[in-house]
C-alpha positions as CSV (number, residue, x, y, z in Angstrom):
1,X,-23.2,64.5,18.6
2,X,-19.8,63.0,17.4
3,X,-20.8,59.2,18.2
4,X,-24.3,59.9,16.1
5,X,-22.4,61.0,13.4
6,X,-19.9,58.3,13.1
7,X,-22.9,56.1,13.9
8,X,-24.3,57.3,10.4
9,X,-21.1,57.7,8.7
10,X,-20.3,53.4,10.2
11,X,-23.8,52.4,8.5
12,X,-23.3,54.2,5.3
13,X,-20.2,51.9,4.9
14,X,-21.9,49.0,5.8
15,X,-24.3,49.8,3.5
16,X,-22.2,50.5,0.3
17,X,-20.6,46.5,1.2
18,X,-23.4,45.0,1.3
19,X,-24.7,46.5,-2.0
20,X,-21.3,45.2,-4.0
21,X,-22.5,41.7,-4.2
22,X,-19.8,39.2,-4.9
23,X,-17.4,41.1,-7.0
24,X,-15.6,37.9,-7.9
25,X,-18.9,35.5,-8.8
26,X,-18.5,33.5,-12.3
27,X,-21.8,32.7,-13.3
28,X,-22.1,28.7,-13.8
29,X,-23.0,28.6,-17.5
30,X,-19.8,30.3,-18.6
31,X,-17.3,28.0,-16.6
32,X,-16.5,24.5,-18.2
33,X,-16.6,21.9,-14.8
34,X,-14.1,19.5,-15.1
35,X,-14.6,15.9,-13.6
36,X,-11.9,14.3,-14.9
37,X,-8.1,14.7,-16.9
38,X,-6.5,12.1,-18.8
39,X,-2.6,11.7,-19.9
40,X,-2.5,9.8,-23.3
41,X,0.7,9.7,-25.8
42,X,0.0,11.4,-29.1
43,X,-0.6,9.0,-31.4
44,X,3.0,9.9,-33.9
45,X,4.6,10.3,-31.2
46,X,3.4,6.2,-30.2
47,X,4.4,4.9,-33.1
48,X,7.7,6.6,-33.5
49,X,8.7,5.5,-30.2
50,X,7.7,2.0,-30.8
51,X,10.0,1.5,-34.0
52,X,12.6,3.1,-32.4
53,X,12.7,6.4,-34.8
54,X,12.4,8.0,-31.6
55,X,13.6,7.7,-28.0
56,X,12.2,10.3,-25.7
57,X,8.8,11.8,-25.8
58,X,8.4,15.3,-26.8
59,X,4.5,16.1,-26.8
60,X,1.9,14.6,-24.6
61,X,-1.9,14.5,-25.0
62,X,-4.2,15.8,-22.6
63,X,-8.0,15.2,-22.2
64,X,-10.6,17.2,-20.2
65,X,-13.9,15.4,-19.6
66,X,-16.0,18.7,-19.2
67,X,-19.5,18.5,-17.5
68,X,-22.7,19.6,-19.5
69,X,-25.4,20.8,-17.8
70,X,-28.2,19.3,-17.6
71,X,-30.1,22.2,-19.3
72,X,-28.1,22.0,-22.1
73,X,-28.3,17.8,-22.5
74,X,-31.8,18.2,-24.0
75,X,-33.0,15.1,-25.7
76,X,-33.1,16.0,-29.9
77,X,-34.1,13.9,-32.4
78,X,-35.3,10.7,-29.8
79,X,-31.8,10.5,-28.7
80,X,-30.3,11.7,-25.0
81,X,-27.4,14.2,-25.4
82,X,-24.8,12.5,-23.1
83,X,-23.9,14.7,-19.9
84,X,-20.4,15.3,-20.6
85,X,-18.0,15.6,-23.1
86,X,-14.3,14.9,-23.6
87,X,-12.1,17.8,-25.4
88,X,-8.5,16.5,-26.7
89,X,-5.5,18.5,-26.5
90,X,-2.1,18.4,-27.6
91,X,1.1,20.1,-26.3
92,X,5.0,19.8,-25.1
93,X,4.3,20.7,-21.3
94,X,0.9,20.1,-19.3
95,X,0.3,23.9,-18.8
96,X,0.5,24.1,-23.0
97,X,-2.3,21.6,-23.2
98,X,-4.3,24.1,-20.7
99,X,-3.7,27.2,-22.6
100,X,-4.2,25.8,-25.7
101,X,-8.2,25.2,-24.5
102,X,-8.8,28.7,-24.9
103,X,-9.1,29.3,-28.3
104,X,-11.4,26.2,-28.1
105,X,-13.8,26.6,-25.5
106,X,-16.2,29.3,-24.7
107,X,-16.1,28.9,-20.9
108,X,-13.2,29.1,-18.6
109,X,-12.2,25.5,-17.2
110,X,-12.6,24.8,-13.5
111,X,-10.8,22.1,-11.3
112,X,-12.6,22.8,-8.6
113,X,-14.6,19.6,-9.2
114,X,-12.1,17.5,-10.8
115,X,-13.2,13.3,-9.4
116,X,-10.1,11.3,-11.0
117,X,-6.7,12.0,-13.1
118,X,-6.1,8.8,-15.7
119,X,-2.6,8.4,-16.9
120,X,-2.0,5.7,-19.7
121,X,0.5,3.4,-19.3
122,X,2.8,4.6,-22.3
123,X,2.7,8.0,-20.6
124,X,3.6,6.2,-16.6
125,X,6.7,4.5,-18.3
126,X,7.8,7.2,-20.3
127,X,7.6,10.5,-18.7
128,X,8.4,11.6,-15.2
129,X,5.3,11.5,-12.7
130,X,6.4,14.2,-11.2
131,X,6.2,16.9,-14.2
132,X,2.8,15.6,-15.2
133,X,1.1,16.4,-11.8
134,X,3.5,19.5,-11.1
135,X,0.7,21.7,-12.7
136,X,-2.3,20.1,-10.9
137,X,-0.2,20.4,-7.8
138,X,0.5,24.2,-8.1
139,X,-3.4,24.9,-9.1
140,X,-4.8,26.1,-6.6
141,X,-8.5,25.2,-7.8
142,X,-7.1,21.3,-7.2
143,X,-7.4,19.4,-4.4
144,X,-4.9,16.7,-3.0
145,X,-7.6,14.3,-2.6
146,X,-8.1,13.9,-6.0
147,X,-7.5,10.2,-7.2
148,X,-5.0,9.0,-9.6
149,X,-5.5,6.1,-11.6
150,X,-3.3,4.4,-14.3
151,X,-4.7,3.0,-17.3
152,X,-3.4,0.1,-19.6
153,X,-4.9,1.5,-22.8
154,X,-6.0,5.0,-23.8
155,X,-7.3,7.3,-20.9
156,X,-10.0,9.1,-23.7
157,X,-11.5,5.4,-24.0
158,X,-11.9,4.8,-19.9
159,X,-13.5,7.9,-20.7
160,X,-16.2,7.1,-22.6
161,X,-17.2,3.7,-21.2
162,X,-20.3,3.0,-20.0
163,X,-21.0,2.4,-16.0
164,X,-23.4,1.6,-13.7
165,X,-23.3,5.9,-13.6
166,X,-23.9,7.5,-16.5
167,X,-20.5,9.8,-16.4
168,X,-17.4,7.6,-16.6
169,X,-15.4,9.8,-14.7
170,X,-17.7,9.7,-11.2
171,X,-18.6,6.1,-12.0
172,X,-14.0,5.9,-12.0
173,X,-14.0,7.8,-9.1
174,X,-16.9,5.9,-7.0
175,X,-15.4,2.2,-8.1
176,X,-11.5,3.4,-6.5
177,X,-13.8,3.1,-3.2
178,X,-14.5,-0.5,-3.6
179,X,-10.7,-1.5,-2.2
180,X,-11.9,-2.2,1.3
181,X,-14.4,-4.8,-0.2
182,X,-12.0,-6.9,-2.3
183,X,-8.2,-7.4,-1.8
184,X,-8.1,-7.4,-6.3
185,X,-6.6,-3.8,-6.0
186,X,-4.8,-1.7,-3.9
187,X,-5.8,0.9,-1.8
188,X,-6.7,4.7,-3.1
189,X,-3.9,6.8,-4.5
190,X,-4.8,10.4,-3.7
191,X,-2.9,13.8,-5.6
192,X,-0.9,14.5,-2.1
193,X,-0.3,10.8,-1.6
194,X,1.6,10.4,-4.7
195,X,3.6,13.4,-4.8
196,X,4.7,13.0,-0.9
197,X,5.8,9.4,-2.5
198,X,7.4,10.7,-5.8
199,X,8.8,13.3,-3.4
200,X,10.6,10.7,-1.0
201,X,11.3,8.6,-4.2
202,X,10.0,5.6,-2.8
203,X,8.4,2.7,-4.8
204,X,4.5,2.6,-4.7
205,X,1.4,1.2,-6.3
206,X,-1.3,2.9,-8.4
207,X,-5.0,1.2,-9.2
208,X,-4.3,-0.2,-12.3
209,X,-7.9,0.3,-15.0
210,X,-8.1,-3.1,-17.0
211,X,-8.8,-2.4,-21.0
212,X,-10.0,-5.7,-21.3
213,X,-13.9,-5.0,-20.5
214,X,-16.5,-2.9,-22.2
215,X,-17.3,-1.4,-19.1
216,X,-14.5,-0.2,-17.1
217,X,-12.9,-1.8,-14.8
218,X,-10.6,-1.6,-12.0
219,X,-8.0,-4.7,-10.5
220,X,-4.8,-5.4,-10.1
221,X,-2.0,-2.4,-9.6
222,X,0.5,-0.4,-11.5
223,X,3.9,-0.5,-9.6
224,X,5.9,2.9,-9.7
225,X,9.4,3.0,-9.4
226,X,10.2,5.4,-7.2
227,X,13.9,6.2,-8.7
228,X,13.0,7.6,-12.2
229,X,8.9,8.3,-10.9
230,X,7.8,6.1,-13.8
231,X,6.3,2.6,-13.7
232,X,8.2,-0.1,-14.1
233,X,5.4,-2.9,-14.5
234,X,1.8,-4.1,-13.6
235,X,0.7,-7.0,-10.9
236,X,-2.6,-8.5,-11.7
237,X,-5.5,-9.6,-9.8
238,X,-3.9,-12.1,-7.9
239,X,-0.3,-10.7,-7.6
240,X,-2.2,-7.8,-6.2
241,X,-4.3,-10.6,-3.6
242,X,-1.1,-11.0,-2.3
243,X,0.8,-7.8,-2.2
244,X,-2.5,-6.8,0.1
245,X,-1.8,-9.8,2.6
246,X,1.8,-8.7,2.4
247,X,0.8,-4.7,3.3
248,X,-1.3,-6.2,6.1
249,X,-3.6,-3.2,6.1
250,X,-6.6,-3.8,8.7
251,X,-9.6,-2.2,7.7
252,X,-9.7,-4.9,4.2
253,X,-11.7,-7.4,3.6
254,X,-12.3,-10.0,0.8
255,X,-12.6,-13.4,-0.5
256,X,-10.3,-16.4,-0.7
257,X,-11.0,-19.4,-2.5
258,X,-9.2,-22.1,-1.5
259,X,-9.3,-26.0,-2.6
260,X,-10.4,-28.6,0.3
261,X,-7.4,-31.0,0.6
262,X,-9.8,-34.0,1.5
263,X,-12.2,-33.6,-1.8
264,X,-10.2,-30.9,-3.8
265,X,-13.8,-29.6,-3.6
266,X,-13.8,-25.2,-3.4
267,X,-14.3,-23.4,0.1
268,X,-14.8,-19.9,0.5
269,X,-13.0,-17.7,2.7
270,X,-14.4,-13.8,3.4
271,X,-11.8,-12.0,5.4
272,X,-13.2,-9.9,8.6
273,X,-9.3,-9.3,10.0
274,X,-6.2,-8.9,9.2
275,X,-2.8,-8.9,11.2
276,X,0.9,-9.1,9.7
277,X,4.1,-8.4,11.6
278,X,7.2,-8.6,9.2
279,X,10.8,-9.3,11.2
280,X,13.9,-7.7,9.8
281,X,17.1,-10.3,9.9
282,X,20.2,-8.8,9.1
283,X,23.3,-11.1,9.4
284,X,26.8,-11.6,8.2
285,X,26.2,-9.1,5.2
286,X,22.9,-11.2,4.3
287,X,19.4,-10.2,5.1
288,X,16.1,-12.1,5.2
289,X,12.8,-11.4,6.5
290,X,10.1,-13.6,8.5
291,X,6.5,-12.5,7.9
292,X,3.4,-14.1,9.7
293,X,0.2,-13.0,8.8
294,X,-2.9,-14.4,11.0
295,X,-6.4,-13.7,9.7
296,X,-10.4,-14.2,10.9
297,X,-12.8,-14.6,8.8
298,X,-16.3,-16.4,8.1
299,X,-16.7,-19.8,5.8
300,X,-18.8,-18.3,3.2
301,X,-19.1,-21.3,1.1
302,X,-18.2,-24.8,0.5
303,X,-18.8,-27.5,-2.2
304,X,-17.9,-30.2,-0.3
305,X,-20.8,-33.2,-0.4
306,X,-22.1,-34.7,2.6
307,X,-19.8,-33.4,5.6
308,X,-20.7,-31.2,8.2
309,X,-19.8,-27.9,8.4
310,X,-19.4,-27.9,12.3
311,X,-17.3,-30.8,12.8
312,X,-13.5,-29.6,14.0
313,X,-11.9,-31.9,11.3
314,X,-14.0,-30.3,8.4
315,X,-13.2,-26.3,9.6
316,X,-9.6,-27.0,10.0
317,X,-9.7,-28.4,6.5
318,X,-11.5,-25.5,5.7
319,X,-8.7,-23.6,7.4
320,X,-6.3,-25.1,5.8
321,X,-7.5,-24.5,2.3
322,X,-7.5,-20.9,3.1
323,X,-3.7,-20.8,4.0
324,X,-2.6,-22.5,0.7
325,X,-4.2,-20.3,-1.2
326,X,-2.6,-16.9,0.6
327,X,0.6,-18.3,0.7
328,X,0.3,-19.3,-3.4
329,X,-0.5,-15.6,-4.2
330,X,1.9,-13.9,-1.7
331,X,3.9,-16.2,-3.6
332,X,3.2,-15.1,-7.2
333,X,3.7,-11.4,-6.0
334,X,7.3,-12.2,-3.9
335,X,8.0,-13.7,-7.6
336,X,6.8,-10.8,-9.8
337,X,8.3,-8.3,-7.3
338,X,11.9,-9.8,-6.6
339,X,12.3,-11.7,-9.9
340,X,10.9,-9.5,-12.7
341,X,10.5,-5.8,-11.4
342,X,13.3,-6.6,-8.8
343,X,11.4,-4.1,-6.8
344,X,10.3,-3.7,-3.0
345,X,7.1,-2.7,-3.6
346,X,5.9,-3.6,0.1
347,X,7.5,-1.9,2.6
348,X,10.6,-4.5,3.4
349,X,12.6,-1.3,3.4
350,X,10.8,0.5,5.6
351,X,10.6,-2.6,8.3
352,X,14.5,-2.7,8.1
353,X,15.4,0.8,8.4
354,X,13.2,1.0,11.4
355,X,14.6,-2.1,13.2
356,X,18.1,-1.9,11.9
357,X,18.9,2.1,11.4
358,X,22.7,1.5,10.6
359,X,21.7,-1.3,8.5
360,X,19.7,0.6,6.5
361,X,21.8,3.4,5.8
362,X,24.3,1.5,5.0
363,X,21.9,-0.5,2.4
364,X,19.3,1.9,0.9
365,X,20.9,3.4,-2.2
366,X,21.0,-0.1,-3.4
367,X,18.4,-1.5,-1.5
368,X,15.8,-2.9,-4.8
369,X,18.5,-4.9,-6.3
370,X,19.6,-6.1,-2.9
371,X,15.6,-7.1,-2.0
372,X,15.2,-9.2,-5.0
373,X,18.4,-11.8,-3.6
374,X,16.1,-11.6,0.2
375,X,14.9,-15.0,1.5
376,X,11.5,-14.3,2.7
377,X,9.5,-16.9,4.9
378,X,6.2,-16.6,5.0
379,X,3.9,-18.1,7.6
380,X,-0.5,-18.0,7.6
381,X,-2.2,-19.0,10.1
382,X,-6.3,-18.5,9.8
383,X,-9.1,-19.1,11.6
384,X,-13.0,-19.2,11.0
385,X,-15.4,-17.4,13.4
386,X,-18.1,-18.0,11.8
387,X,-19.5,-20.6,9.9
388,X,-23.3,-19.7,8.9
389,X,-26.6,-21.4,9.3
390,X,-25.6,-24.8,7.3
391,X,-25.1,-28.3,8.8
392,X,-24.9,-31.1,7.4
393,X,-25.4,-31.5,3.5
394,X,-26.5,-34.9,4.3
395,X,-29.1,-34.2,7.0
C-alpha cells in the first residue's frame, strides 16, 4: 500500500517537471546574436592624441556587428536588406560600451555566437590588451576560441566590407583559417591563446587585416609586445614568410618564388614539409644562435626555356633558387625584428631558457634588447620530391 502511494505521489512530481518547460528559454527574436566586436578609437579622442593635446586615452569605441534574421532582411523597394548590422558605442571601460546598448536596442545581446573580435591599430598601441579582453574573458556567454584579429584602419570599416560571404564578420572569421595554406600570415590567435600570452607577458603575433583592399584582406602580422600588452609594430607579407620559416611549425604549407641562378628566369616552390631546429650558444657573456631549416616540397612552376625539368643540374638549380629566397625573407624579418622592434618575436628565448636554464635566468628581464645584438646563422637546405608531369620545354 505504502510503495503504491509513493509510486503515485513519485509520478505526480515527475509530472509537474515535465510540464514547467524551460523556465530559462529566451525566445530568438528578442536576443540580438552577435558575430563580431570591434575596438576603434573615438574619433576626438584620435585627433587629440595625434597633435599631442592629449597623451593617454580616456574613452574607447566599441562596435557590435548584430545578426538580422533572415525574416526580418526582407527585400523593400528592389533592394536586399543586408543581414547584419553594426551598432557603435562609446564609453571609458569596455563593460560601459555594453551597458550603454540597452537604451539602444530592443533585444538583449548574446555572445554566444561571437566569430571574431577586431582591434584597430590605434587601440593595440595605445591601450593595454589585457583590459580590453578582461570583459570578454569574464563573460561567460564567450568562448576562448574566439579569434582575435588586429586591424590597420577602422575595425567598423572591416566590418562592412564585402566578401566572398555576404557577412564580413564570418567571411573574417573563415579567411583566419587560410594560414595553413600560405605562409603570408601567421597562425590563428584564439581568446585563451592571447590572454595565456598577455598573462606570461611574452611577445607574440596577431593576424594583421590589410586596409589597403576593398575587400578585406588578411597578411602579414601585428607583433605584441608582451611587456606593456600593446603592439609595438607590424611585419608584412614577406617579413611574415620568414618569421613562419623561423617558427618552423609543421603542418604549413605555401609557395616560394625563387629566381633560377642560370636564367634569372622564376621557379616555383609549394612547400609539403617543414623542419627547423634552433641551437642556443651561450659563451663568454655573448650569445648567438644556429638555425637550420630543411624543407620538401614539389616544383610547381618554372619559366625557364628549353631545359628539362628532370635533369639533376636543372632541380638543384631549382633547389637552389628556393633557398635564396627563404634565407632573403628570414632575413628581412631577423632585420625588422632585431633592428627596428628590437623584439624576439620567435621563440629565441624560449630555445635558450630550455637549453641554458641558468643562462636564462640570468638574461630574461633584459632579454629583447639583448636579442637584437644576437648573431644568428641561418642555414636552408631544400629538396624537391616532386616535379610534375613536364619534361622538356623543347621536346
Amino acid at each position: 500500500m505504502r510503495t503504491a502511494r509513493r509510486l503515485r505521489l513519485l509520478s505526480a512530481v515527475l509530472f509537474l517537471v515535465f510540464m514547467t518547460g524551460c523556465w530559462d528559454r529566451v525566445e530568438i527574436e528578442d536576443v540580438g546574436i552577435v558575430l563580431g566586436i570591434g575596438f576603434d578609437m573615438p574619433a576626438n579622442q584620435e585627433n587629440g592624441m595625434r597633435e599631442g593635446k592629449q597623451s593617454k586615452p580616456e574613452r574607447i569605441s566599441m562596435i557590435h556587428h548584430l545578426a538580422v534574421p533572415k525574416q526580418f532582411a526582407v527585400k523593400e523597394g528592389g533592394s536586399g536588406q543586408k543581414d547584419y548590422i553594426n551598432v557603435v558605442s562609446e564609453g571609458r571601460v569596455v563593460f560601459d560600451n555594453i551597458n550603454g546598448l540597452s537604451t539602444r536596442l530592443s533585444r538583449t545581446p548574446s555572445y554566444e555566437h561571437l566569430r571574431v573580435i577586431l582591434i584597430s591599430e590605434e587601440v593595440a598601441r595605445s591601450f593595454d590588451l589585457k583590459n580590453i579582453i578582461n570583459f570578454l574573458l569574464r563573460n561567460p556567454e564567450t568562448r576562448r576560441s574566439i579569434r582575435v584579429l588586429i586591424c590597420e584602419g577602422k575595425t567598423k570599416n572591416e566590418l562592412e566590407k564585402k566578401g566572398i560571404v555576404a557577412n564580413p564578420a564570418i567571411n573574417l572569421r573563415g579567411m583566419t583559417e587560410g594560414y595553413r595554406k600560405t605562409l603570408r600570415m601567421p597562425p590563428i590567435m584564439k581568446l585563451g591563446e592571447m590572454s595565456e600570452n598577455l598573462t606570461k607577458k611574452e611577445n607574440f603575433v596577431i593576424q594583421w587585416v590589410s586596409a589597403a583592399h576593398e575587400e578585406a584582406t588578411i597578411s602579414g602580422a601585428a607583433v605584441i609586445r608582451g611587456k606593456d600588452a600593446k603592439m609595438a609594430g607590424w611585419l608584412d607579407e614577406e617579413e611574415t614568410v620568414g618569421l613562419n620559416w623561423l617558427k618552423g611549425e609543421r603542418r604549413r604549407s605555401g609557395i616560394i618564388e625563387g629566381t633560377d641562378p642560370k636564367s634569372g628566369a622564376s621557379i616555383i616552390f609549394e612547400v609539403h614539409k617543414i623542419a627547423r631546429t634552433i641551437k642556443s650558444k651561450p659563451k663568454d657573456g655573448h650569445i648567438s644562435f644556429d638555425v637550420e631549416i630543411k624543407a620538401e616540397g614539389r616544383l610547381r612552376e618554372d619559366w625557364v626555356d628549353l631545359d628539362d625539368a628532370f635533369k639533376e643540374e636543372f632541380i638543384s638549380r631549382a633547389e637552389r633558387a628556393a633557398e635564396a629566397a627563404i634565407q632573403t625573407s628570414i632575413k628581412k624579418a631577423l632585420v625588422k625584428m632585431q633592428q627596428k622592434l628590437m623584439l624576439d618575436a620567435a621563440g629565441f628565448g624560449k630555445r635558450l631558457q630550455i637549453e641554458y636554464p641558468r643562462v636564462w635566468s640570468k638574461v630574461k628581464g633584459k632579454w629583447d634588447p639583448m636579442f637584437s645584438e644576437c648573431p644568428i646563422n641561418v642555414k636552408v637546405n631544400v629538396r624537391i620530391t616532386e616535379f610534375g608531369t613536364r619534361g622538356s620545354k623543347g621536346g
